[in-house]
Structures are given as C-alpha cells and as structure tokens.
MMTF fields as JSON, N, C-alpha, C and O atoms, coordinates in Angstrom:
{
  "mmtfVersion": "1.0.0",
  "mmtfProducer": "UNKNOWN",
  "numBonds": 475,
  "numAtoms": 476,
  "numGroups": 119,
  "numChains": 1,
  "numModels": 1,
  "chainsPerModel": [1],
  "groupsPerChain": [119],
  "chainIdList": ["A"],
  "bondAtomList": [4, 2, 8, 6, 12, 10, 16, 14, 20, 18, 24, 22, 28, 26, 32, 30, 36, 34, 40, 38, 44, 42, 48, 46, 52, 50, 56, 54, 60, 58, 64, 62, 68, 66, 72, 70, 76, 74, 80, 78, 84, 82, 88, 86, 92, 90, 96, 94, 100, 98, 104, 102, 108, 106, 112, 110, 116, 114, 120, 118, 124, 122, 128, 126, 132, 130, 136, 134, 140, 138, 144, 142, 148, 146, 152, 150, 156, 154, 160, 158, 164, 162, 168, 166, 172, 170, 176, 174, 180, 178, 184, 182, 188, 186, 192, 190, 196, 194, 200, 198, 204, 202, 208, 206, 212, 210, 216, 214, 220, 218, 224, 222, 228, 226, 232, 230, 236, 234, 240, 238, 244, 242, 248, 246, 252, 250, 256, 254, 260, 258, 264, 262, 268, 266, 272, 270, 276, 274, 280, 278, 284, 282, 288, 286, 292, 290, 296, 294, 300, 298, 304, 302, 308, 306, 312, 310, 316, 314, 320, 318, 324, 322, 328, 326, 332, 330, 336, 334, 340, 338, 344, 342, 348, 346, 352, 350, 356, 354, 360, 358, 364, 362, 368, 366, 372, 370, 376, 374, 380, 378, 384, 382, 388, 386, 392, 390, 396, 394, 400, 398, 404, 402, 408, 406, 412, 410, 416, 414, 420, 418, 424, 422, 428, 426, 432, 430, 436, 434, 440, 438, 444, 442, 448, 446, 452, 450, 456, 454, 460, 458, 464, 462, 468, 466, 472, 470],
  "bondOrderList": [1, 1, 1, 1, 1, 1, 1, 1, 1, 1, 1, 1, 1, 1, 1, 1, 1, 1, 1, 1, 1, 1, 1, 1, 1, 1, 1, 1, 1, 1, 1, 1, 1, 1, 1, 1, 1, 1, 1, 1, 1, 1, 1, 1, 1, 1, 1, 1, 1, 1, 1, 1, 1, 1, 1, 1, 1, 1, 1, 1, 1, 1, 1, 1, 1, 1, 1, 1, 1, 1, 1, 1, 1, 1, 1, 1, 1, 1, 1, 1, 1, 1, 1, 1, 1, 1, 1, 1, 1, 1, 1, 1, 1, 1, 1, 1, 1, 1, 1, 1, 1, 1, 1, 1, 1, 1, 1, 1, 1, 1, 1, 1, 1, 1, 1, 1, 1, 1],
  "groupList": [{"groupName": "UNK", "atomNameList": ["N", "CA", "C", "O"], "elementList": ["N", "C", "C", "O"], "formalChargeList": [0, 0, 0, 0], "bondAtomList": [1, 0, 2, 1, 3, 2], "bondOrderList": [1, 1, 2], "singleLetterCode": "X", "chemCompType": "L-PEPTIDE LINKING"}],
  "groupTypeList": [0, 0, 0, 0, 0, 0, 0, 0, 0, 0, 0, 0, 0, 0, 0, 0, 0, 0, 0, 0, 0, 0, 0, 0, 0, 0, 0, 0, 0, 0, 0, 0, 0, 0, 0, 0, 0, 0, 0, 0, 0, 0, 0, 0, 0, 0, 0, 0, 0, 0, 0, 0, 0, 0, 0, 0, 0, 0, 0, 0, 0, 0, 0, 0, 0, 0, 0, 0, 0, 0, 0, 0, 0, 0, 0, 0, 0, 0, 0, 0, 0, 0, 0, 0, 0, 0, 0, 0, 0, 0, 0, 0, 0, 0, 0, 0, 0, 0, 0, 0, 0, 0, 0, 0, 0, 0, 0, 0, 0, 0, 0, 0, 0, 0, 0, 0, 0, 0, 0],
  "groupIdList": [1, 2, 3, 4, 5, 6, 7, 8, 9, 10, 11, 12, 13, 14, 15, 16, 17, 18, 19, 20, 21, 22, 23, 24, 25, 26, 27, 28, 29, 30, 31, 32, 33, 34, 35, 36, 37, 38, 39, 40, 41, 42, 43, 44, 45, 46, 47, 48, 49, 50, 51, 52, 53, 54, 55, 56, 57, 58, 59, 60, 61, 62, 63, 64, 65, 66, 67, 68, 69, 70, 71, 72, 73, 74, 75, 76, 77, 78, 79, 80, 81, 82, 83, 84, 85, 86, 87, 88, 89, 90, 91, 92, 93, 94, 95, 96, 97, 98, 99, 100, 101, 102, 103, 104, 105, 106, 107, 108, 109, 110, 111, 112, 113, 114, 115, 116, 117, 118, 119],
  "secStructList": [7, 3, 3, 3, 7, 7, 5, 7, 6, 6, 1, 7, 5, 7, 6, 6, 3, 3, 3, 3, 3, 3, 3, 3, 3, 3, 3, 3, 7, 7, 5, 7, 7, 7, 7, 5, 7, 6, 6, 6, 6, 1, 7, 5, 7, 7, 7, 7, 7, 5, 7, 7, 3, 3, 3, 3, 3, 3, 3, 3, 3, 7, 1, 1, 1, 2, 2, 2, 2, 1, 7, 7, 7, 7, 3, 3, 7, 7, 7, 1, 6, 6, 6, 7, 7, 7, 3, 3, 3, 7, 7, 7, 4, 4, 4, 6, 6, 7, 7, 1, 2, 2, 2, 2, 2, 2, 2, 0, 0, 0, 0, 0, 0, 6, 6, 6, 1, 7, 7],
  "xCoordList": [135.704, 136.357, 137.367, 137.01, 138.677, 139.711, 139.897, 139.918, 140.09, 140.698, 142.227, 142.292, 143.631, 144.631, 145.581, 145.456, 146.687, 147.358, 148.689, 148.333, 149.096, 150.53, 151.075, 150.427, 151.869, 153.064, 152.803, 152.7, 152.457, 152.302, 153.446, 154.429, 153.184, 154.566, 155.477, 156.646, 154.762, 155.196, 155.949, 156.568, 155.731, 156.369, 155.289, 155.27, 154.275, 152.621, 152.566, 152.995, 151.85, 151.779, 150.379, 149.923, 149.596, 147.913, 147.458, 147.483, 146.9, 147.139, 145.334, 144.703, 144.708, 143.447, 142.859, 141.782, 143.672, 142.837, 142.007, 142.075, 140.919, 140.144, 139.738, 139.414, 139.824, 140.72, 139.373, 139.02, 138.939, 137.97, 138.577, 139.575, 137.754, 137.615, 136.967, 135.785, 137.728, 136.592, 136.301, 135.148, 136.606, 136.813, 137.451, 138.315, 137.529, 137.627, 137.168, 136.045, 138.24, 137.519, 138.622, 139.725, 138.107, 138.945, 138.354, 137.162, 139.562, 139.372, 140.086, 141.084, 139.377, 139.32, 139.677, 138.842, 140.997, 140.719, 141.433, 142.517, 140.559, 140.946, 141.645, 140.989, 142.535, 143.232, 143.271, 144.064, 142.419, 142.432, 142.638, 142.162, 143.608, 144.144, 143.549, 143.542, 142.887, 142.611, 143.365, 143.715, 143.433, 143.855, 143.542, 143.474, 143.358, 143.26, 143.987, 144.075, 144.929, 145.731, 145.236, 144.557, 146.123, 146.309, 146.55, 145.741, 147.247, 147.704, 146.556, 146.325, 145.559, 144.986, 143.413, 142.528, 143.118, 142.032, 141.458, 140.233, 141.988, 141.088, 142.263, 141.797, 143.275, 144.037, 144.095, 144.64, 143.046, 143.345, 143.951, 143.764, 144.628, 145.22, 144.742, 144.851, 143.88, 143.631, 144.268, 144.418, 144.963, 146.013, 144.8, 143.604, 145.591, 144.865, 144.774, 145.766, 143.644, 143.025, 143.681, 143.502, 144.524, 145.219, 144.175, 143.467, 144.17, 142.991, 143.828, 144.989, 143.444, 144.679, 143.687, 142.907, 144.114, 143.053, 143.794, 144.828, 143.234, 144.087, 143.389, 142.586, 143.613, 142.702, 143.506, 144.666, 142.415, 142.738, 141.775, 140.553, 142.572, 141.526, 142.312, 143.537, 140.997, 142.057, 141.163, 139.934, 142.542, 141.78, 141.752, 142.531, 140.73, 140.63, 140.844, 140.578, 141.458, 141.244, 140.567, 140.03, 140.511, 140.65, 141.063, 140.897, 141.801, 143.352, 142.217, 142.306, 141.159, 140.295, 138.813, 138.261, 138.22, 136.696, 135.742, 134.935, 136.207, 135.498, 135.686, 134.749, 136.653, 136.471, 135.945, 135.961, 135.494, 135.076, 133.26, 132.498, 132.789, 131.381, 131.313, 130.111, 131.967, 132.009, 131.637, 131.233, 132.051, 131.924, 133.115, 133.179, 133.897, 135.591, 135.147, 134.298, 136.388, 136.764, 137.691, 138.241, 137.626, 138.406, 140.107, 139.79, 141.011, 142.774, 142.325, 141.511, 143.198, 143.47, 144.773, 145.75, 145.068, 146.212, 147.006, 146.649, 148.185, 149.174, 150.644, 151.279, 150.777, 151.462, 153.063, 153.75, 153.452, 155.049, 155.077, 154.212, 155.995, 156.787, 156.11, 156.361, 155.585, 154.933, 153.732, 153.265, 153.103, 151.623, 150.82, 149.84, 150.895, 150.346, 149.029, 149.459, 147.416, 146.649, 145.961, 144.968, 146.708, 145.738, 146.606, 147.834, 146.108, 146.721, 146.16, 145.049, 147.514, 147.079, 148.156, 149.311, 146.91, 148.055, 147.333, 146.228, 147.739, 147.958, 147.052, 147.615, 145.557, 144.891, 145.885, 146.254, 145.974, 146.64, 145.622, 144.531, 145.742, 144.994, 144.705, 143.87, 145.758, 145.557, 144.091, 143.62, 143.634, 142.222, 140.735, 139.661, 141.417, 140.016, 138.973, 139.235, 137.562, 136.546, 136.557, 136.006, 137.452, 136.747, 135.942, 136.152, 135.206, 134.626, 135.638, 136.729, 135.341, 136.093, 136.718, 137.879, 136.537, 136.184, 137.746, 138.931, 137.0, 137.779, 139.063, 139.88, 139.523, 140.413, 141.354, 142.571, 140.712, 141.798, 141.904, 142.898, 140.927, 141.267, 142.333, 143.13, 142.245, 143.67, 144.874, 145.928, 144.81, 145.771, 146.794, 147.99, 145.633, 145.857, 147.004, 147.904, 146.4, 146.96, 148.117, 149.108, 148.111, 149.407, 150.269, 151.382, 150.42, 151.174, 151.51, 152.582, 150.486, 150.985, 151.093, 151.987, 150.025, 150.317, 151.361, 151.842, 151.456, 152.471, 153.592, 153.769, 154.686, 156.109, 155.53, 156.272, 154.359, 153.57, 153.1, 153.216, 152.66, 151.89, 153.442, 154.583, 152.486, 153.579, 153.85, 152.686, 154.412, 154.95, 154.851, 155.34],
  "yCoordList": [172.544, 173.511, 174.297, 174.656, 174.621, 175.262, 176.109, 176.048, 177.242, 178.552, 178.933, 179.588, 178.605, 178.718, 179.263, 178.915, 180.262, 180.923, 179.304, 178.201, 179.266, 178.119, 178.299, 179.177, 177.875, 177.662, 176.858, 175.926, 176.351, 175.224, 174.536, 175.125, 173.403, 172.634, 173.468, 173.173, 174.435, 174.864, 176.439, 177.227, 176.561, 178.287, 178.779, 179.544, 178.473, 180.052, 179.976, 179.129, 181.216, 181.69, 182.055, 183.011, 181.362, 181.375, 181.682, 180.989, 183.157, 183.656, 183.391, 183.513, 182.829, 182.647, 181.712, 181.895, 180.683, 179.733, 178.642, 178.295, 178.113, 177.313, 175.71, 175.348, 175.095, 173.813, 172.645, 172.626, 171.915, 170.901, 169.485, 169.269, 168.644, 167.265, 166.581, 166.299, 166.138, 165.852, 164.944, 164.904, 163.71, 162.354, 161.78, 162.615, 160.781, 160.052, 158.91, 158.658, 158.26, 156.564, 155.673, 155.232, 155.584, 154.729, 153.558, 153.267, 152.707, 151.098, 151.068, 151.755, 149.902, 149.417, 147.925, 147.072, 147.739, 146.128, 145.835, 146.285, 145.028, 144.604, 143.446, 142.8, 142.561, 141.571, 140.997, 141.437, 140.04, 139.536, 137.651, 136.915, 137.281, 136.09, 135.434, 135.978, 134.068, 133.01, 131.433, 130.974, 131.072, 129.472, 129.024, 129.692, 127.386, 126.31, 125.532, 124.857, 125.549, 124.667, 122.997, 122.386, 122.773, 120.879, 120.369, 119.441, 120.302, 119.512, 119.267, 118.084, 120.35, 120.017, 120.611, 120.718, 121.12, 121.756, 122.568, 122.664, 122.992, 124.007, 124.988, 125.867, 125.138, 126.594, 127.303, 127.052, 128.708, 129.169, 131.151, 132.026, 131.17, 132.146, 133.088, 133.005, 134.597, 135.541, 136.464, 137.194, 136.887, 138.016, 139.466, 139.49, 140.436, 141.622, 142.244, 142.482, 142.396, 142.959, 144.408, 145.438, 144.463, 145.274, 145.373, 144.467, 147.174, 147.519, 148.568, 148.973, 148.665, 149.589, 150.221, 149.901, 150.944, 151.924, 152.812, 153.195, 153.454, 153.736, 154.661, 154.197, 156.022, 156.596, 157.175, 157.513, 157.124, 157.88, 159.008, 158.863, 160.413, 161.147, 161.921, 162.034, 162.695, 164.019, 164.797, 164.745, 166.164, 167.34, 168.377, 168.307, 169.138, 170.252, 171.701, 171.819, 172.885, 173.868, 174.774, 174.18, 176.178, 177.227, 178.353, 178.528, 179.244, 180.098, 181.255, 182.321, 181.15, 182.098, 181.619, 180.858, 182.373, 181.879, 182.367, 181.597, 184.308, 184.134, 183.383, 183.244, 182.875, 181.981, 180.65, 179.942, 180.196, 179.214, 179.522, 178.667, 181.062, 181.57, 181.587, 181.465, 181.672, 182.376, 180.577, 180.41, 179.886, 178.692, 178.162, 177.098, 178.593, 177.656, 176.815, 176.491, 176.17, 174.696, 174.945, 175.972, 173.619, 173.807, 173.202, 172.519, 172.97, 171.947, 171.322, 171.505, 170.096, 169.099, 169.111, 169.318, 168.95, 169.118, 167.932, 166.815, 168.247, 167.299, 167.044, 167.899, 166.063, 166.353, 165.469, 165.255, 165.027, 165.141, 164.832, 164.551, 164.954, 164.717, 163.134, 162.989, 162.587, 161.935, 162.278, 161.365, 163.275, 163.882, 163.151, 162.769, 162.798, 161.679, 162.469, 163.47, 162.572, 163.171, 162.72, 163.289, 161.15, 160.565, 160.719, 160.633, 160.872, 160.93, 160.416, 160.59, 159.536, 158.38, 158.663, 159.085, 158.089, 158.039, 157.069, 157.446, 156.41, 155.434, 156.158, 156.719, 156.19, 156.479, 156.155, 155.1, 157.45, 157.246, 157.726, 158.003, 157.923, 158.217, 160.177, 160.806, 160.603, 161.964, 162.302, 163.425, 161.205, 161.416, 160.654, 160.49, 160.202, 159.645, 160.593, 161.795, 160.081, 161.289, 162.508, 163.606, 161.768, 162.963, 162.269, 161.092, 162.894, 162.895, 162.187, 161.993, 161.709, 161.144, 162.419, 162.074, 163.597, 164.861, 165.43, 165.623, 165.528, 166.371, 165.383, 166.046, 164.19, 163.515, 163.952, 164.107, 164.098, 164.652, 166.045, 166.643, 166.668, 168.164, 168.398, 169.334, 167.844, 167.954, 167.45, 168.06, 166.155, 165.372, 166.375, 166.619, 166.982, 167.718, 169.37, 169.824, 169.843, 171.026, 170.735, 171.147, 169.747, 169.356, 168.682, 169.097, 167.796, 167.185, 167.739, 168.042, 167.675, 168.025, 169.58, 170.066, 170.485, 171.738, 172.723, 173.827, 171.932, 172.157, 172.844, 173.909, 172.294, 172.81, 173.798, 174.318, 173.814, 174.842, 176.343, 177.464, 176.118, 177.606, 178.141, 177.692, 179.751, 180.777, 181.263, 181.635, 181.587, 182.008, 183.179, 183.667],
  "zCoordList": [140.991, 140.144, 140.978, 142.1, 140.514, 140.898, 140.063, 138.833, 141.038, 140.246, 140.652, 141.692, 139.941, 140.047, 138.959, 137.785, 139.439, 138.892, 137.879, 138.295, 137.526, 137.191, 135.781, 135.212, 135.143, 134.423, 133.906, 134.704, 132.299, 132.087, 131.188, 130.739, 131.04, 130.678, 129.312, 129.062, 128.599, 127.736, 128.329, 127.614, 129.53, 129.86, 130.244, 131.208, 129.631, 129.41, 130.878, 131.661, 131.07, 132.049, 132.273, 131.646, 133.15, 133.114, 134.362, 135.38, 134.131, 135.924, 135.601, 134.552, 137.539, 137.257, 136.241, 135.674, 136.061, 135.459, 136.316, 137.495, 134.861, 136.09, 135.634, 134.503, 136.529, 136.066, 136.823, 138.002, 135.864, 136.666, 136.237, 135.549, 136.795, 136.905, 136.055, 136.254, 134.791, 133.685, 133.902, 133.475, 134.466, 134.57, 135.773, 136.042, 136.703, 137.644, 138.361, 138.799, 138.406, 138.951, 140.075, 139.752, 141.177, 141.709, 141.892, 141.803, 142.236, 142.437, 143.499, 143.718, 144.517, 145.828, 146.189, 146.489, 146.118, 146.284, 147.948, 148.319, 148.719, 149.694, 149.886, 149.069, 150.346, 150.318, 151.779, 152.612, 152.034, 153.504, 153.323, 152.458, 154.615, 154.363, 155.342, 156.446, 155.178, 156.456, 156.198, 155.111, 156.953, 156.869, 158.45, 159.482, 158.143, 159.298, 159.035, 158.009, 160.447, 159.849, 160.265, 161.089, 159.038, 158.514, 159.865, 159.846, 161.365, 161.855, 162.604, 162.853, 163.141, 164.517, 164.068, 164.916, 162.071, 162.358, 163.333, 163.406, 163.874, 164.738, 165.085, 165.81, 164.913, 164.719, 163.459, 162.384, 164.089, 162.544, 162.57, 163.415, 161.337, 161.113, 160.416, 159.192, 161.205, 160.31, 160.13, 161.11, 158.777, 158.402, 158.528, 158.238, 159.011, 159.041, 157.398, 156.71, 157.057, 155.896, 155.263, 155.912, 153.846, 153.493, 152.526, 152.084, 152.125, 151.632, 150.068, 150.125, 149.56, 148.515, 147.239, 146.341, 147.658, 146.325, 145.763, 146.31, 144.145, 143.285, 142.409, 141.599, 142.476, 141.508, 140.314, 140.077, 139.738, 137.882, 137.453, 137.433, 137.03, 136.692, 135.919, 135.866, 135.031, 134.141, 134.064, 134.114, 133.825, 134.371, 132.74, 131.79, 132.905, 131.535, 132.437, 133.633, 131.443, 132.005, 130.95, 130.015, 130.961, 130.373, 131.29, 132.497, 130.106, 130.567, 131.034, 130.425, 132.054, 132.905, 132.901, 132.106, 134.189, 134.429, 132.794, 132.272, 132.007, 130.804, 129.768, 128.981, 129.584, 128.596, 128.739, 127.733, 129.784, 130.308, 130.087, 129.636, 130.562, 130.863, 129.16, 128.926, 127.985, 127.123, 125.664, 124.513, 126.633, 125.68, 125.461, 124.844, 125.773, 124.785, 125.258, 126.089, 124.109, 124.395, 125.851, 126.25, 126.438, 127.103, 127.198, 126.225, 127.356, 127.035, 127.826, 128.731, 127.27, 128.448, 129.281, 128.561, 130.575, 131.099, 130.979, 131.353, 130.398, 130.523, 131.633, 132.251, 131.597, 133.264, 133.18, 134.179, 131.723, 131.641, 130.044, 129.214, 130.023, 128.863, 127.59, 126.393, 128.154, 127.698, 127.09, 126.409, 127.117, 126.665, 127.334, 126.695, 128.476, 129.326, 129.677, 130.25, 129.636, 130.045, 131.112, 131.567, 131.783, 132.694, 134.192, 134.186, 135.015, 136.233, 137.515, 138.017, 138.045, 138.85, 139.876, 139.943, 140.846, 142.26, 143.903, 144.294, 144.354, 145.54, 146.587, 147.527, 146.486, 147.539, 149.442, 149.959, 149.88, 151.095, 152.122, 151.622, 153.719, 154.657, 154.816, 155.466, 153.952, 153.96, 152.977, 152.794, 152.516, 151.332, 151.757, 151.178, 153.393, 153.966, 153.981, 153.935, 154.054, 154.362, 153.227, 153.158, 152.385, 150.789, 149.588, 149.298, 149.049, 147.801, 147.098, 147.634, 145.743, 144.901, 144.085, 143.865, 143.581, 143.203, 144.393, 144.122, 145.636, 146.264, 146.515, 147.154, 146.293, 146.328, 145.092, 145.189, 144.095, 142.743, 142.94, 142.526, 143.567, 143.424, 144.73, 144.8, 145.255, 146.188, 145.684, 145.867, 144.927, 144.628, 143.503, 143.662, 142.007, 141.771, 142.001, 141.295, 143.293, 144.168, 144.454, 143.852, 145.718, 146.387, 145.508, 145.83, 144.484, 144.075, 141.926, 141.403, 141.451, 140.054, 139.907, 139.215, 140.672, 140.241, 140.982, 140.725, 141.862, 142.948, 142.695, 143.288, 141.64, 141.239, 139.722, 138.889, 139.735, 138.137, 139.025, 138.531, 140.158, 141.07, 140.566, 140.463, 140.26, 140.473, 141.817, 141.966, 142.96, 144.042, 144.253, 145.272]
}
C-alpha cells in the first residue's frame, strides 16, 4: 500500500491518497540455445541463456486512508487515454531481489505516477 499525493488524468487533485495492488502476475520465459554440429559431432555450441520477464498489474485507489477505513469503494487507476486499467512493463535488473508487489509498487512510483506527483 502507497500513500501518495498526484493529479489524476482528469485534473483532481488527491492529496494523500492510497493506492494498492489489486492484481499482479509476471511471466518468465528463458530462451537458451544448443547445437552439435553436423560435421564432426562433437563440436558443440552453447548460446548464453536470455531470460525476459514481463509483468502486468492494476492498481485501485481511494482519494484518502478514511475513506478507505470507512468502506468505499475503491477507483480503478487509469493510465492513458485509452481507459487502459492494466499496466505492463519489461522486468529489468533495477527489480531484482523484489517481491512481485514491491516490483509494481515501484514500477508504479517511478514510472506512471511519476509525471501525476504534485511537486
């Protein structure tokens, strides 16, 4: 759970809102290459193992912690012009050694709410 001040796509202005992780899933696919070759059988070629992961998650808020203690519902955050509510992005080395959780809640921070924080 994050508690952050931001701007949302409509203007509003939501100081102290608090914003969780309703949902999240990444996928892991590794891609590793071998061959022997045809001429002599016994030379063989191992490609170094490219690994690529990809997460998807979406986030809910409410416009403060009481309305959250209080029961609302909570919005869903939308993140362009599309009413797009799902948000995805290219697992990189800056998200090694996190939670799946703390991977969106950063991803989240640094990258979508980023140009929304008020200053």
């Amino acid at each position: 759970m994050i508690t952050v001040s931001f701007t949302d796509p409509q203007r509003a202005l939501h100081i102290n809102s608090v914003l969780c992780i309703l949902r999240a899933n990444e996928n892991t696919n590794t891609r590793e290459n071998y061959s022997l070759s045809a001429s002599d059988y016994e030379t063989e070629t191992v490609g170094t193992p490219i690994k690529r992961s990809n997460v998807n998650y979406r986030v809910c808020y409410w416009i403060n912690l009481e309305a959250k203690q209080a029961g609302a519902e909570p919005y869903l955050l939308n993140t362009d012009t599309e009413m797009n509510q799902d948000i995805s992005f290219e697992n990189d080395a800056s998200y090694d050694d996190l939670t799946l959780v703390e991977k969106c809640e950063k991803h989240l921070l640094d990258v979508i709410l980023a140009p929304m924080i008020e200053a």
